[in-house]
C-alpha positions in Angstrom: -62.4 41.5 -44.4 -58.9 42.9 -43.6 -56.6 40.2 -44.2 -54.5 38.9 -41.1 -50.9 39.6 -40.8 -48.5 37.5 -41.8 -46.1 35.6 -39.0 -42.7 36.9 -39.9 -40.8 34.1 -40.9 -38.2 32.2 -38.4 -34.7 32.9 -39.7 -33.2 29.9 -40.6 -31.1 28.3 -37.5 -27.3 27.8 -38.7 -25.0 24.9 -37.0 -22.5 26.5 -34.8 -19.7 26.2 -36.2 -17.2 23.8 -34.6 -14.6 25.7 -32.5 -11.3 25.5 -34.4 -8.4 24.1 -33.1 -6.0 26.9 -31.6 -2.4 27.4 -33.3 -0.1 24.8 -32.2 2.4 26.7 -32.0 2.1 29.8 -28.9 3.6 32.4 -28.1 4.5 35.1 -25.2 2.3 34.7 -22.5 0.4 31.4 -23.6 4.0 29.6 -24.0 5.6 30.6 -20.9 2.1 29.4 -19.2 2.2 25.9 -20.8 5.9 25.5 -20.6 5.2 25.6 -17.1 2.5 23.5 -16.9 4.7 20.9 -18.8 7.2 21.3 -15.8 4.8 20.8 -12.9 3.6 17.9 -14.5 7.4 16.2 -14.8 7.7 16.8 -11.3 4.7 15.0 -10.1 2.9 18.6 -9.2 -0.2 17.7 -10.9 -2.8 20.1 -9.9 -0.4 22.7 -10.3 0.0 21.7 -13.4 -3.8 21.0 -14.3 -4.7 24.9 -13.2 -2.0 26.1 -15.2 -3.4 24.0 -18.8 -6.7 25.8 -17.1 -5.2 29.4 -17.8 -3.7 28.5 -21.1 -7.3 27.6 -22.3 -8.6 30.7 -21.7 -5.9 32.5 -23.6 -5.9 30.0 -26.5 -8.9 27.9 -26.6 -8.3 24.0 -27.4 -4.7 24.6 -28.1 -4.0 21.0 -28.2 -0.6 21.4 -26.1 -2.8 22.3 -23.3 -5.6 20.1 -23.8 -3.6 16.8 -23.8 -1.8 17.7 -21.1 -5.3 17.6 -18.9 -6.0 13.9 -20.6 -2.2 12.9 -19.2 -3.6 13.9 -16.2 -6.9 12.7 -15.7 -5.4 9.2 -16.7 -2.9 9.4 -14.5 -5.6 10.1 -11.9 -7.2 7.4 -13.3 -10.3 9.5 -14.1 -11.1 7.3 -17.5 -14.4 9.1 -18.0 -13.1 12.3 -17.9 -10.4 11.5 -20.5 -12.9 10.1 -23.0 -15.1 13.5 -22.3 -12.4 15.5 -23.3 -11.7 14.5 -26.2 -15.6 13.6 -27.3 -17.3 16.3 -25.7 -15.1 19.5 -24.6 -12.4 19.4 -26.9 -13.3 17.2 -30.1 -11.6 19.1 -32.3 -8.2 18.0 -31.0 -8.3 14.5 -31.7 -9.9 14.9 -35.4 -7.3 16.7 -36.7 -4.0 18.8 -36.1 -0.8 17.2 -34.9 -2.0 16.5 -31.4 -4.7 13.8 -33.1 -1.8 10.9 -32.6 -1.7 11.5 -28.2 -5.5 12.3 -28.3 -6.1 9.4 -30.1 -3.5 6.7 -27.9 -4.6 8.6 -24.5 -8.3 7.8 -25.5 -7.3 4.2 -26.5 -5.7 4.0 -22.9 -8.7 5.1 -21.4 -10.8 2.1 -22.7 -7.8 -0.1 -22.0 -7.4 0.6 -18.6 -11.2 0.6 -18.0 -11.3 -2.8 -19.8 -13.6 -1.7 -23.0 -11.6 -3.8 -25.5 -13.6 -3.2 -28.3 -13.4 0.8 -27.8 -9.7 0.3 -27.4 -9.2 -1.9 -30.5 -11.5 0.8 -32.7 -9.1 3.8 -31.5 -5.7 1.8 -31.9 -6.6 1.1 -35.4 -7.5 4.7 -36.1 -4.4 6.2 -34.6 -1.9 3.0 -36.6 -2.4 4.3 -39.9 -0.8 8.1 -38.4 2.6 6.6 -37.2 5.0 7.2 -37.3 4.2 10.4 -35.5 5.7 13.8 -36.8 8.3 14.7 -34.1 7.1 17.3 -31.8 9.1 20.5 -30.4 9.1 20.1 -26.4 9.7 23.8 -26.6 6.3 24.4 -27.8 4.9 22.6 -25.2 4.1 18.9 -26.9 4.6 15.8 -24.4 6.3 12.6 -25.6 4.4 10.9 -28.4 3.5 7.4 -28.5 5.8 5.1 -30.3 4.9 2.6 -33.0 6.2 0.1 -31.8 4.5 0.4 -28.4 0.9 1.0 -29.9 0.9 -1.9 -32.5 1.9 -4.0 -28.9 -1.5 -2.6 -27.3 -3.1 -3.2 -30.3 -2.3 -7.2 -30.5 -3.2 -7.1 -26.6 -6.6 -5.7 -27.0 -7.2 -7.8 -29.9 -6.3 -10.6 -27.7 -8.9 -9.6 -24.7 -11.7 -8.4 -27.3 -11.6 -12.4 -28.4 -9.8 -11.2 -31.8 -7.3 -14.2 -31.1 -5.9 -15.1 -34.6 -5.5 -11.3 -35.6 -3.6 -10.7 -31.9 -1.5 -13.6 -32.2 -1.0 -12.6 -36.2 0.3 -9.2 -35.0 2.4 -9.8 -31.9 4.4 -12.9 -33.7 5.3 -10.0 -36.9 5.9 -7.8 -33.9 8.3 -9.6 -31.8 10.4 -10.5 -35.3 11.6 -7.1 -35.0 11.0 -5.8 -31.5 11.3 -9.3 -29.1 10.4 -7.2 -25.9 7.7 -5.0 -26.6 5.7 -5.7 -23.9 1.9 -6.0 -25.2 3.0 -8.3 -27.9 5.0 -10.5 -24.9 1.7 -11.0 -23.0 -0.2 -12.0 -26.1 2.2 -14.2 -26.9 3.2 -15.8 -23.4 -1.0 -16.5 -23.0 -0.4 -18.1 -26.2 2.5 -20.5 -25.4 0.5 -20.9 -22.1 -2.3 -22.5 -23.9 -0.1 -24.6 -25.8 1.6 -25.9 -22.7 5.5 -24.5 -23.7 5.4 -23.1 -20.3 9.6 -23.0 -20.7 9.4 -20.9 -23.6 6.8 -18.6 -21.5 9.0 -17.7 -19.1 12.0 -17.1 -21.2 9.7 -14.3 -23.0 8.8 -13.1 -19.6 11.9 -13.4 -18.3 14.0 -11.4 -21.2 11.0 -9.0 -21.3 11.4 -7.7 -17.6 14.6 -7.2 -17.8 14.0 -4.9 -20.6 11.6 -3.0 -18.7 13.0 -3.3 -15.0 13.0 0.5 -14.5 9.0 0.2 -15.2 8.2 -3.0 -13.6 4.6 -2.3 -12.9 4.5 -1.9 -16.1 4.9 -5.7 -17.0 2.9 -7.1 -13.7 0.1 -8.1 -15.8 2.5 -10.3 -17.8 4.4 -11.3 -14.8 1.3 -12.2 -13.0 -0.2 -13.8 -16.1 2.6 -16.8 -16.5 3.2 -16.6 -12.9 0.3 -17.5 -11.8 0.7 -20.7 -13.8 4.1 -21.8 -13.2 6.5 -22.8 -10.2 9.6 -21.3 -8.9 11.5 -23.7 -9.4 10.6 -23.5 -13.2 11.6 -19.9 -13.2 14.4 -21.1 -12.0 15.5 -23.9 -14.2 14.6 -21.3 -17.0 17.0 -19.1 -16.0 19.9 -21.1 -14.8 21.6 -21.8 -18.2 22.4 -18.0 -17.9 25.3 -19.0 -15.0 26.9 -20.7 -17.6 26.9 -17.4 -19.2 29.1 -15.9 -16.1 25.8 -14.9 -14.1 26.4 -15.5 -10.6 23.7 -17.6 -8.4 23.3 -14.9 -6.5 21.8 -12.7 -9.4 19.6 -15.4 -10.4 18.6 -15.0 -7.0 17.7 -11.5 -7.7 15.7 -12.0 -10.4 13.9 -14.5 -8.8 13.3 -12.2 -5.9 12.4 -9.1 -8.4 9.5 -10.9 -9.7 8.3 -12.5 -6.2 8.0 -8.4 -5.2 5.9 -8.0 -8.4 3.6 -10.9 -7.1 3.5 -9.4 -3.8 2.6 -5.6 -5.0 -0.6 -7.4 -7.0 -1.4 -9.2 -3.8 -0.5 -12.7 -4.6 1.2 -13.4 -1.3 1.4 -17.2 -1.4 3.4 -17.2 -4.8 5.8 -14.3 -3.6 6.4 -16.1 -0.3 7.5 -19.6 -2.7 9.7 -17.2 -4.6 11.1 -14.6 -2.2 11.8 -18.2 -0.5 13.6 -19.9 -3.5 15.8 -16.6 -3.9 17.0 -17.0 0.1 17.7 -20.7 -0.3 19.9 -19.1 -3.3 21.5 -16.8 -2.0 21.0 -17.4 1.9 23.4 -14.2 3.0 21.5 -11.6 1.0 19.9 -9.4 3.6 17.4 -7.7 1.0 15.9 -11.2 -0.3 15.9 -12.2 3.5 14.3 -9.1 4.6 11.8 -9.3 2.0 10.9 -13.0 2.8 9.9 -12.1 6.2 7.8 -9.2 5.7 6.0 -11.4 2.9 5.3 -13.8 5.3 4.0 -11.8 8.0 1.5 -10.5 5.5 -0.2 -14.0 5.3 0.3 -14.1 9.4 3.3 -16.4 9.0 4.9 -14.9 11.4 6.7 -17.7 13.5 8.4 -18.7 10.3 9.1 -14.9 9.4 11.0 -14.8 12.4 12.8 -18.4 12.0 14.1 -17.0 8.2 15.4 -14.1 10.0 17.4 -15.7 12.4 18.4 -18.1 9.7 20.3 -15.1 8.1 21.8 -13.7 11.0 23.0 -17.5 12.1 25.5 -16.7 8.4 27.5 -14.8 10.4 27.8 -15.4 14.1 30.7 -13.2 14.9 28.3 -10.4 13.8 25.5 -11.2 15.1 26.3 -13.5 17.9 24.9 -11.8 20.9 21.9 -10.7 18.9 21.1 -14.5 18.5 21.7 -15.0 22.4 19.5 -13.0 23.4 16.9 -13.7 21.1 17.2 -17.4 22.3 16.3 -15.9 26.0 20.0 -16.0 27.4 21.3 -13.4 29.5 23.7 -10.6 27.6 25.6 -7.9 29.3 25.3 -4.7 28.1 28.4 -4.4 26.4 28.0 -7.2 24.4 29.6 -7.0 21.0 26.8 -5.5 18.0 27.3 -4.7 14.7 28.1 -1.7 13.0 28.4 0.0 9.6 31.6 -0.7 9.4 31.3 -4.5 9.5 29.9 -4.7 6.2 31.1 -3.7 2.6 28.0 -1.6 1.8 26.0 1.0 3.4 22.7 -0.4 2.0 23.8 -3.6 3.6 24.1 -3.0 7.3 20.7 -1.0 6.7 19.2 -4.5 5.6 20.6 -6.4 8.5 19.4 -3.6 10.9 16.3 -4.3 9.6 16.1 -7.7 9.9 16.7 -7.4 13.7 13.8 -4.7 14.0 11.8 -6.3 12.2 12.0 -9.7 14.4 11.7 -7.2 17.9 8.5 -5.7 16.2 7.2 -9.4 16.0 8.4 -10.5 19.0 6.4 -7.3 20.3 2.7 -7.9 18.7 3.2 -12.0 19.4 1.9 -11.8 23.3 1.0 -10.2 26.2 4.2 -8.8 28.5 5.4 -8.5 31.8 2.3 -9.6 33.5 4.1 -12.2 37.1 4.3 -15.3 35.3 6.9 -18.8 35.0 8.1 -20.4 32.3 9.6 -19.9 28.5 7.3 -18.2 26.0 5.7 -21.2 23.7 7.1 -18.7 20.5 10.7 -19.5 21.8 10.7 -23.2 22.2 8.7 -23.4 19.0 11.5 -21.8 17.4 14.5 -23.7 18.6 13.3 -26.6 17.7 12.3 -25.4 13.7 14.1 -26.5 10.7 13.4 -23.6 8.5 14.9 -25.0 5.3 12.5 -28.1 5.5 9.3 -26.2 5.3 7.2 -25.7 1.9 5.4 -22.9 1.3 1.3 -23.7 1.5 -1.6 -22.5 2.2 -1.1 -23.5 6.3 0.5 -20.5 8.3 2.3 -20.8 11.6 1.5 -17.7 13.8 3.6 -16.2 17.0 0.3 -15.7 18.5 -1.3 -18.8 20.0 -4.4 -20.4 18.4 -6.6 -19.8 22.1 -6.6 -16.1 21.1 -8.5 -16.9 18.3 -10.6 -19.6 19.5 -14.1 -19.3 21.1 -14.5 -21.0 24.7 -17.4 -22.2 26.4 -17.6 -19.7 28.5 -15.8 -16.7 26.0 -13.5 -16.0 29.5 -9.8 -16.5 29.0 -7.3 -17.4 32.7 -4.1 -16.4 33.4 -2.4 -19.8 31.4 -2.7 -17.2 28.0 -0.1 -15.1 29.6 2.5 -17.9 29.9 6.2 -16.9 29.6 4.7 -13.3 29.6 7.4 -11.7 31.9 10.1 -13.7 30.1 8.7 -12.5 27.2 9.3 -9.0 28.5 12.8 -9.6 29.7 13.6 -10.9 25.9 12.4 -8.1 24.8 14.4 -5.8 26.6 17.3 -6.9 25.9 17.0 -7.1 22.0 15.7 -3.6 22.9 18.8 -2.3 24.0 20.9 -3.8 21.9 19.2 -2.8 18.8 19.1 0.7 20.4 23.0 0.8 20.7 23.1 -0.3 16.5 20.8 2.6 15.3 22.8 4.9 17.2 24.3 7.8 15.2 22.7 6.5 12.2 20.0 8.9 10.3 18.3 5.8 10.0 14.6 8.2 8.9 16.5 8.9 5.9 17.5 5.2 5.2 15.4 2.9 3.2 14.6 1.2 6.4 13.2 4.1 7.7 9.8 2.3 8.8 11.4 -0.5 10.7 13.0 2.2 12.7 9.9 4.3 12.9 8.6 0.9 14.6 11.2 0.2 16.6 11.4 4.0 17.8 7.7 3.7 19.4 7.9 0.0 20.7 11.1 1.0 22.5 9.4 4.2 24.2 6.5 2.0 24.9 9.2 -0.2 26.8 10.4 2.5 28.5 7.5 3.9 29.9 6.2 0.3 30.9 9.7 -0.6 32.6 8.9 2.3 35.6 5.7 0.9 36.7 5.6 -2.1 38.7 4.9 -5.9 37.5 1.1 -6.1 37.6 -0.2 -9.3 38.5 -1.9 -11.8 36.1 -5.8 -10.7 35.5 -7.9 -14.0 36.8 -9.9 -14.1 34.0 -10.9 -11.9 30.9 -12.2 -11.4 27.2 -10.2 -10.7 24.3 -11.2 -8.0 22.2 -9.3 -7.7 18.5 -8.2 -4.1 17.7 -7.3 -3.8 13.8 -5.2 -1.0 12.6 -2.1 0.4 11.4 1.1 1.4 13.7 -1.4 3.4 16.6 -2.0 -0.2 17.3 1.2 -0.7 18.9 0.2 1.6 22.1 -2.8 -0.6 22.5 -1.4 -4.0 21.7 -2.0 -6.6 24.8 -3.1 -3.7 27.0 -5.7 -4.6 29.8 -9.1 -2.9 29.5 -11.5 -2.6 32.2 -15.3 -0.5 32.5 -18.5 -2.0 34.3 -18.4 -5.0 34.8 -16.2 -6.0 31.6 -12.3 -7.2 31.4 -10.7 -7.4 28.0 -7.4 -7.9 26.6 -6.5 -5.6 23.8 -5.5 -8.5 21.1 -3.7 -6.4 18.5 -3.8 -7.2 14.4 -1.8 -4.9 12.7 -1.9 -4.0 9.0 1.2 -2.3 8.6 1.1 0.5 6.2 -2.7 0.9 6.3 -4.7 3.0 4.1 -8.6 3.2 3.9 -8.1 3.8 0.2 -5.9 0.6 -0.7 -8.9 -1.6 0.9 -11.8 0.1 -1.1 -13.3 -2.9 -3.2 -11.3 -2.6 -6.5 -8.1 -2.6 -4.7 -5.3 -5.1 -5.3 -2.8 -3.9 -3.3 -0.9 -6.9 -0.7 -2.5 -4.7 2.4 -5.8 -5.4 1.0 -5.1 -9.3 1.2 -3.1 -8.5 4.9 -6.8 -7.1 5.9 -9.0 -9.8 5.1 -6.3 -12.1 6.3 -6.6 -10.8 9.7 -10.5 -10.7 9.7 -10.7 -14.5 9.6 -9.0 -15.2 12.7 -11.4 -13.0 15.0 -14.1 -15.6 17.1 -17.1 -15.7 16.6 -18.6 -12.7 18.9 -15.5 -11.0 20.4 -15.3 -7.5 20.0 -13.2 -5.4 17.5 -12.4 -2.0 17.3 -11.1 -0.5 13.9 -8.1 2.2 13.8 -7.2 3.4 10.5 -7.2 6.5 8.5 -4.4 8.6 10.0 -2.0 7.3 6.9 -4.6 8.1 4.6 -4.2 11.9 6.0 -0.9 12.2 6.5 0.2 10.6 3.2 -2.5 9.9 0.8 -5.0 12.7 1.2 -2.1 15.1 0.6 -0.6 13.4 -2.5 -4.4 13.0 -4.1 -5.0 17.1 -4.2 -1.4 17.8 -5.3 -2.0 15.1 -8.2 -5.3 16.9 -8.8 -7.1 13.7 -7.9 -9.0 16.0 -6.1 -9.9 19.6 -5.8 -9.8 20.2 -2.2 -9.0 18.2 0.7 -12.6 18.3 1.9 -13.2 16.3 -1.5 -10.5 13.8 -0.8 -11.6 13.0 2.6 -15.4 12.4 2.2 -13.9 10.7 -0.9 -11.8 8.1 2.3 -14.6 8.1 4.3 -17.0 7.1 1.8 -14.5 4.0 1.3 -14.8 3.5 5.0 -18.0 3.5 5.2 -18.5 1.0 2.7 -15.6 -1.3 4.0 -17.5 -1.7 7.3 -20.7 -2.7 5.2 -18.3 -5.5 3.5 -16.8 -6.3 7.6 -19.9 -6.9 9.1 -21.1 -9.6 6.5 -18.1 -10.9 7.7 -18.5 -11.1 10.9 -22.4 -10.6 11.7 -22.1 -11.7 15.4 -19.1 -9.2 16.6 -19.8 -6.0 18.3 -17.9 -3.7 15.7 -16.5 -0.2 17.0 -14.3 2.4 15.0 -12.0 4.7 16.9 -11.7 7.9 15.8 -9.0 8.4 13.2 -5.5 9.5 16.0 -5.0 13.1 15.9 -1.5 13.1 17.9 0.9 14.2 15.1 0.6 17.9 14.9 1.2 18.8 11.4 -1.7 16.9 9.8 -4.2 17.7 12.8 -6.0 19.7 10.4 -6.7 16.4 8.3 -7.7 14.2 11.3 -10.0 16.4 13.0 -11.5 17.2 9.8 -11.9 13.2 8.7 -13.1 12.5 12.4 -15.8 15.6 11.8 -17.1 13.8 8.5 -17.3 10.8 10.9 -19.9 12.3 13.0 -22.1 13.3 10.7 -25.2 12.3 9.9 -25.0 10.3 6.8 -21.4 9.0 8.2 -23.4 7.7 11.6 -26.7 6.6 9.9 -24.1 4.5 7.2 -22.7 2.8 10.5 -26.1 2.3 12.2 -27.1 0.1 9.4 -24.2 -1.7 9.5 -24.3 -2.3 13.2 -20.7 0.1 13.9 -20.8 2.0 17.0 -18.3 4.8 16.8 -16.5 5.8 19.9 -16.5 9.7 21.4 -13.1 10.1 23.2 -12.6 13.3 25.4 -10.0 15.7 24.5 -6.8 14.2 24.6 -5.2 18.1 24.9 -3.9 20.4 27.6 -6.4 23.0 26.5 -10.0 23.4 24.6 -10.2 22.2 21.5 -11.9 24.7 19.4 -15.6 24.4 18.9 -15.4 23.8 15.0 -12.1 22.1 14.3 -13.2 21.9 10.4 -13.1 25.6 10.3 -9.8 26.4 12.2 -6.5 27.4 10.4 -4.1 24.7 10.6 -1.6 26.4 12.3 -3.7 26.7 15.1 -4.5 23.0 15.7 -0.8 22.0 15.2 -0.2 24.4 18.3 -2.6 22.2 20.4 -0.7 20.0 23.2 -1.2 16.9 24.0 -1.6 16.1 27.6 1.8 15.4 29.4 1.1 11.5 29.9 -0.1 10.6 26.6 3.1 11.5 24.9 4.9 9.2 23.4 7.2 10.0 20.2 4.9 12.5 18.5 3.2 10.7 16.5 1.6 8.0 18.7 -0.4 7.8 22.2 1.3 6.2 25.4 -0.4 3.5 26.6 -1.4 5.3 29.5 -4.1 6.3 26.8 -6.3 3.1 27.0 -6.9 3.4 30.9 -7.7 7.1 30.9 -9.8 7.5 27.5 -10.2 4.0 26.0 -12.4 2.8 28.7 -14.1 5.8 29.3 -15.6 5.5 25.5 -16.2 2.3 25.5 -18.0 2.8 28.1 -20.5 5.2 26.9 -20.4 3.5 24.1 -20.8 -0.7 25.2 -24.6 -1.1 25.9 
């Protein structure tokens, strides 16, 4: 028998090697590329930046230079995921050995922090301990700043302390704070641990001593702020700090402080403690304009807007030969037209008058959302005798608010119809406004106010006082006999619907407005914490049972937020970022109708009136439309509305797929112009109605 052939034998398969680490130090062309990289990412071009550590890869493969500046990145991006994957999976080499191992190691420890893994974090902070101090590391060959020992063995007694490792945490941050008192991990272990024990004093000394260490980072310490906050008065902060006047420290920078830590309170969205501080710091130090203009936007966060409006007038009543005339008016009394205002040079400091300007815009833009206007009507508005007879000082900060608007708005009837008694003291209202109108107009005068710190009060102001204008050439209509309101939630395009009558079919509806100011989709996705989050869900709980609301939002998102999200690198295109929004809005509409199940719910297409971010908005309104975007909404029970063309001239038949030079050329038509960036009111009669009524039944 011939014998069978034999299977050659299978070689036998070697382990790929690992891939080296690259030389860490480059040169020519790989140098100049990460230097810079380096440079874009100082200046906050990130994506720039990102493609750039891209390049430098391919010319020197896990140079570890390059590499960790992607993990700064993606963390900064908060992309945790993809930090851990680069250093475990793409680029493992880097943080096992070579002198990057210190940053991969703390940038992977950050990522488990931040994420809340504090078992992962503890395991990589105890690796990367041993290797401090680090080895200083040349800028000039492209190395970022290195973590400092100090600063690690802090995160390393915090993450301790949140992984239930209590004694070791407290162990470490006591032997810590011996040599370093203000190192800001072991200050939050060791304020949770004087916390426990009740020395709530000693608490917020620490705190107190630590944030002035780290005021040029102060989100860095929120989580400590927050933490003994959250647990203690103002008027314990207060009594804390107080011994330091003895010290020459003046009331008025104890007010300061005080204030500093109520704006930390208010950017994590605790708006009840920020109003009790912001409103100790004013009964300190009642002629600081900041403090006072702070107070008043806190409190019309919570919808507190009648006392908002009563602190403000308590700080211009400090200085009646300033603002004299302003307070006249605003108590409904006749003022000529030259009546005395103030003016820059009234006031020692630039920054000052700006804060004082904005006090009086800010109390004309809540005079404007508080009620209906100019509609034939007798008497005082109920705001105004409300507020004459108000003792500010007296009132403690709780969880009662006292709103401009009146409490029928938000109240169901028997027969959900509304009569002309709601619009009370509307054309008095009107007159009042007027004249704060002009006189505010004849302060901003001459004054580049949109370069100013006060830039959005003005922005306000700019398109309530157009809206004026416009409204003072038509005749006084007559008081509607009866209607609905409807609640329309939004950012500033709610101004040029706010209190407008709506009519189509057989339906009459008065546009109620709630405005969010500063609105983004993406600061109310469901992790969020930021203070318009809270403002959101605030305003949700006022709206009846069954009226109507119609959502406005989005048109910050595009003309801030998208834009900064692709230069950061958040995301690689804008078509990314916005399905990124409108996945965010899609869900928040899910989370609004369990709130209200009985409303009819309507979202307006995202306004497409500024010209240089059209591209954006008709793209975002585009995504809206489709078919996942309306099928979303259809479970949710969300109608959205289809407005005509709001332009002189065919829109083109893709928008998505036009240059955006092209849609910034598009006019608006003639009468919905307004100041550029927002729709006359003209808009709710001529394509409001129309939409809503396609869209009603």
């Amino acid at each position: 028998q011939p014998t069978q052939p034999t299977q050659p034998t299978q070689p036998n398969k070697k382990k790929q090697p690992e891939a080296e680490a690259a030389p860490s130090a480059p040169r020519g062309e790989t140098l100049g590329l990460l230097l810079r990289a380096r440079r874009e990412e100082e200046d906050g071009q990130l994506k720039t930046a990102k493609v750039l550590c891209g390049q430098v890869l391919r010319l020197s493969p896990n140079l570890a230079q390059a590499v960790l500046c992607i993990g700064r990145i993606e963390l900064h991006n908060v992309e945790y995921e993809n930090v851990l994957k680069l250093f475990s999976k793409v680029h493992p080499s880097v943080v096992k050995k070579g002198p990057g191992r210190v940053e991969a190691l703390s940038l992977r420890a950050a990522a488990y922090e931040r994420s809340k893994d504090w078992d992962a974090a503890c395991d990589e902070l105890e690796a990367l301990v041993p290797l401090l101090p680090a080895a200083k590391l040349s800028p000039e060959e492209g190395w970022g700043p290195q973590p400092e020992q100090n600063v690690v063995l802090g995160r390393l007694a915090r993450a301790r302390w949140h992984a239930g490792r209590r004694k070791a945490a407290t162990s470490l941050a006591e032997q810590l704070m011996e040599s370093c008192p203000t190192e800001l991990g072991a200050c939050e272990v060791a304020c949770a641990v004087l916390m426990e024990r009740g020395d709530a004093a000693v608490a917020l000394a620490v705190m107190v001593r630590c944030l002035v260490e780290h005021r040029a980072t102060s989100a860095m310490a929120s989580d400590l702020v927050c933490g003994v906050m959250r647990h203690c008065s103002a008027e314990e902060l207060v009594h804390v700090i107080s011994p330091t006047m003895k010290e020459g420290v003046s009331e008025r920078s104890v007010a300061e402080v005080v204030g500093f830590i109520g704006l930390i309170m208010k950017e994590r969205g605790d708006i009840l403690e920020a109003c009790r501080l912001y409103q100790r710091s004013v009964m300190m130090a009642p002629d600081h304009a900041s403090l006072s203009l702070n107070l008043m936007h806190t409190y019309t966060l919570r919808r507190d807007d009648l006392r908002a409006l009563a602190w403000g007038k308590r700080f211009l009543a400090q200085k009646p030969q300033l603002f004299g005339s302003f307070l006249a008016a605003l108590d409904g009394k006749a003022v000529n037209d030259d009546a005395k205002i103030f003016d820059i040079k009234d006031f020692d400091a630039a920054n000052e008058f700006h804060d004082a300007l904005a006090i009086g815009l800010s109390i004309f833009k809540l005079l404007f959302l508080a009620q209906p206007r100019l509609f034939e009507s007798k008497n005082d508005p109920n705001w105004l005798k409300r507020l004459r007879t108000m003792e500010i000082e007296s009132h403690i900060v709780g969880p009662g608010v006292l709103s401009l608007m009146e409490d029928s708005w938000r109240r169901r009837s028997d027969t959900d119809y509304l009569d002309s008694t709601m619009l009370s003291g509307a054309q008095r209202h009107w007159q009042i406004l007027r004249r704060l109108c002009a006189m505010l107009e004849r302060c901003c005068k001459g004054h580049e106010l949109h370069m100013t710190s006060v830039r959005n009060e003005n922005a306000y102001f700019s398109c309530i006082k157009d809206i004026l204008m416009q409204e003072s050439k038509a005749p006084i209509p007559k008081a509607p006999a009866s209607f609905k309101p409807m609640f329309i939630v939004g950012d500033s395009h709610v101004l040029s619907f706010a209190w407008q009558f709506l009519e189509f079919d057989d339906e009459h509806f008065m546009l109620v407005p709630l405005l969010i100011t500063g609105a983004k989709i993406w600061h109310l996705r469901e992790d969020s914490r930021f203070y318009t989050m809270f403002s959101f869900w605030d305003k949700l709980s006022i709206i009846p049972i069954e009226s109507p609301v119609i959502f406005l939002l989005g048109e910050i998102d595009c003309r801030d937020g998208i834009l900064r999200s692709v230069q950061k690198g958040k995301h690689d295109s804008f078509d990314d970022a916005l399905r990124t929004v409108v996945n965010v809005y899609l869900d928040l509409l899910v989370q609004v109708r369990k709130k209200l199940p009985s409303n009819k719910l309507f979202v307006h297409p995202v306004p497409i009136a500024l010209p240089e971010t059209r591209f954006l908005t008709m793209a975002m309104n585009t995504l809206l439309e489709t078919d996942w975007s309306q099928l979303s909404m259809e479970k949710a029970r969300v109608k959205l509305l289809r407005v005509e063309s709001i332009f002189v001239k065919d829109v083109p038949e893709h928008p998505e797929n036009t240059d955006a030079l092209t849609l910034a050329k598009l006019e608006l038509l003639p009468e919905l112009r307004l100041d550029g960036i927002h729709m006359s009111t003209v808009y709710v009669k001529s394509h409001l109605a129309p939409a809503m009524k396609k869209t009603w039944g």
